[in-house]
C-alpha positions as a Markdown table, in Angstrom:
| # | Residue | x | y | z |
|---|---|---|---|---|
| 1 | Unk | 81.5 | 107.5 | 103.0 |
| 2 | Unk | 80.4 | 104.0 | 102.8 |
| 3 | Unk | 80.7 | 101.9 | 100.1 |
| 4 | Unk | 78.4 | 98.5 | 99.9 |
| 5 | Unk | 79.0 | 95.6 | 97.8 |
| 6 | Unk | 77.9 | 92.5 | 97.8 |
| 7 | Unk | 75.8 | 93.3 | 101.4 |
| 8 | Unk | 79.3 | 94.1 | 102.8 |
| 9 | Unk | 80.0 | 97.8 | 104.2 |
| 10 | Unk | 83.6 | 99.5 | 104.0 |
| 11 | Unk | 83.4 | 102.6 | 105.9 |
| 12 | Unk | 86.1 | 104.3 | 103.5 |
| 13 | Unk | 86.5 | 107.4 | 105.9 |
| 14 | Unk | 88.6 | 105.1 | 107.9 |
| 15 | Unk | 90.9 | 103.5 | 105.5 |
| 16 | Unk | 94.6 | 103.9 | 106.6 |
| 17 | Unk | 95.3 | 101.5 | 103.4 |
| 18 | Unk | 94.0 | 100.6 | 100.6 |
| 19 | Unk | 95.4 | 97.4 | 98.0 |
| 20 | Unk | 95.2 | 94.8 | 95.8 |
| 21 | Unk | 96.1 | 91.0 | 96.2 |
| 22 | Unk | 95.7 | 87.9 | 94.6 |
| 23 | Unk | 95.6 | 85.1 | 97.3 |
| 24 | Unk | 97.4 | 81.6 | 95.7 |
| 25 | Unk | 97.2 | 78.2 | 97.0 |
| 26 | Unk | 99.8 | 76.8 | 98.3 |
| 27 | Unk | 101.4 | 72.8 | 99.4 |
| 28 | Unk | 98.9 | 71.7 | 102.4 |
| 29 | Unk | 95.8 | 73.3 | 101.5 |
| 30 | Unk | 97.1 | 77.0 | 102.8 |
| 31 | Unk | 96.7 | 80.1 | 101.2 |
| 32 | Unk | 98.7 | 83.5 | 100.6 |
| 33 | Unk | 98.3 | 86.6 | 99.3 |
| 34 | Unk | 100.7 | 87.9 | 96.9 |
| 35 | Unk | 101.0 | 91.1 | 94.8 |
| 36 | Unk | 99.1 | 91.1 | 91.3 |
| 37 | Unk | 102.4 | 91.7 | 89.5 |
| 38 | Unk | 104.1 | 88.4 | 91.2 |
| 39 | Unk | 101.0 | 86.9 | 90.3 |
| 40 | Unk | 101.1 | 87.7 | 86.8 |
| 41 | Unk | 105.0 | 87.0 | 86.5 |
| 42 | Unk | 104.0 | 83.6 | 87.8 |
| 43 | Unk | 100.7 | 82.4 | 86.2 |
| 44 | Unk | 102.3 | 79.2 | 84.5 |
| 45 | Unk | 103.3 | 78.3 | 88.0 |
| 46 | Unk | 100.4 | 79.5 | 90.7 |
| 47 | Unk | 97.0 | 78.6 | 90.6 |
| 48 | Unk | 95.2 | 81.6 | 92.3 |
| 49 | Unk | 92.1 | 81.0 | 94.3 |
| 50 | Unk | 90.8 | 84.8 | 94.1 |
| 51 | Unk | 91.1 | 88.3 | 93.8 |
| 52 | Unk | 90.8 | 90.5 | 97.5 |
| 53 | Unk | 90.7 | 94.2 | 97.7 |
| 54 | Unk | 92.5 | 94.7 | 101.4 |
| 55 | Unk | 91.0 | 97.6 | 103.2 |
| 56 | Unk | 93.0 | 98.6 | 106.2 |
| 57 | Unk | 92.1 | 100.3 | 109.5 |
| 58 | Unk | 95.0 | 100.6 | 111.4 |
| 59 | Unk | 97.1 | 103.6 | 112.0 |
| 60 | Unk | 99.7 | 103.6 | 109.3 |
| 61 | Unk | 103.1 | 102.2 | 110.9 |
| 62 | Unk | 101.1 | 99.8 | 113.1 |
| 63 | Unk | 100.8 | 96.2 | 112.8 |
| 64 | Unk | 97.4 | 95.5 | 110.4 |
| 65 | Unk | 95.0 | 93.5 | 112.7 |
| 66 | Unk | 91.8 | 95.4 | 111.7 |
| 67 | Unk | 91.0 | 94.6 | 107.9 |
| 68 | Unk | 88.6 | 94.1 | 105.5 |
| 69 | Unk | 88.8 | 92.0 | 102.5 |
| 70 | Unk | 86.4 | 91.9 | 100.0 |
| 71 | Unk | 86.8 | 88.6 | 97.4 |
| 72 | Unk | 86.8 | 88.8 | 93.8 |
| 73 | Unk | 86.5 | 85.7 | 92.0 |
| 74 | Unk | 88.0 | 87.2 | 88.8 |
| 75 | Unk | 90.9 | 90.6 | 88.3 |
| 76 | Unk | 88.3 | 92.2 | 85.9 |
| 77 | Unk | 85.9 | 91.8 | 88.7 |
| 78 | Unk | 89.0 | 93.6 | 91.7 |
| 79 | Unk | 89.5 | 96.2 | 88.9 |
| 80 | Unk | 85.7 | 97.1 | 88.5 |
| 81 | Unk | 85.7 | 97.2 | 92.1 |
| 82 | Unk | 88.7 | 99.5 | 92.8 |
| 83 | Unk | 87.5 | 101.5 | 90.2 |
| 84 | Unk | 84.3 | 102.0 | 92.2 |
| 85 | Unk | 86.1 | 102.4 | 95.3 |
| 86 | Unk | 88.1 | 105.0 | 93.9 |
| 87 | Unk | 84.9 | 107.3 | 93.2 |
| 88 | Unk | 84.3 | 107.5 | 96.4 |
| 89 | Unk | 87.7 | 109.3 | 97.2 |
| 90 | Unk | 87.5 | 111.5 | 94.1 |
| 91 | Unk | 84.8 | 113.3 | 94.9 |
| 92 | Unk | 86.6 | 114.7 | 98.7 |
């Protein structure tokens, strides 16, 4: 199963893990991701740069060096997406 967006292909038959982030700025130009609940906890303090949906390929237990991530620019933009995404794996 493939899903497209954007021109971008996940192969979602390969997907060890599958989650949400927000990715923050942080002092010296860097960026991080965190977890959409510490992002939300946080919102007076953070200024988040974008959404990412982080698709994994790795063999679960294994250091993650083979991802995907595909940028939102807003969270009602990452949760159309994952809703999308989860179609896919409904219909197995």
């Amino acid at each position: 199963m493939i899903y497209t967006y954007k021109n971008e292909e996940y192969d979602l038959t390969k997907v060890t893990r599958l989650y949400p982030a927000a990715t923050v700025e942080v002092p010296g130009g860097e960026t991080a991701q965190v977890s959409l609940e510490w992002a939300d906890l946080k919102k007076d303090k953070i200024e988040i740069a974008y959404y990412v949906l982080v698709f994994d390929f790795d063999p679960v237990g294994e250091v993650p060096t083979n991802r995907k991530e595909l940028k939102c620019d807003s969270k009602e933009e990452l949760f159309s997406v994952m809703q999308e995404v989860n179609v896919y794996f409904t219909k197995q």
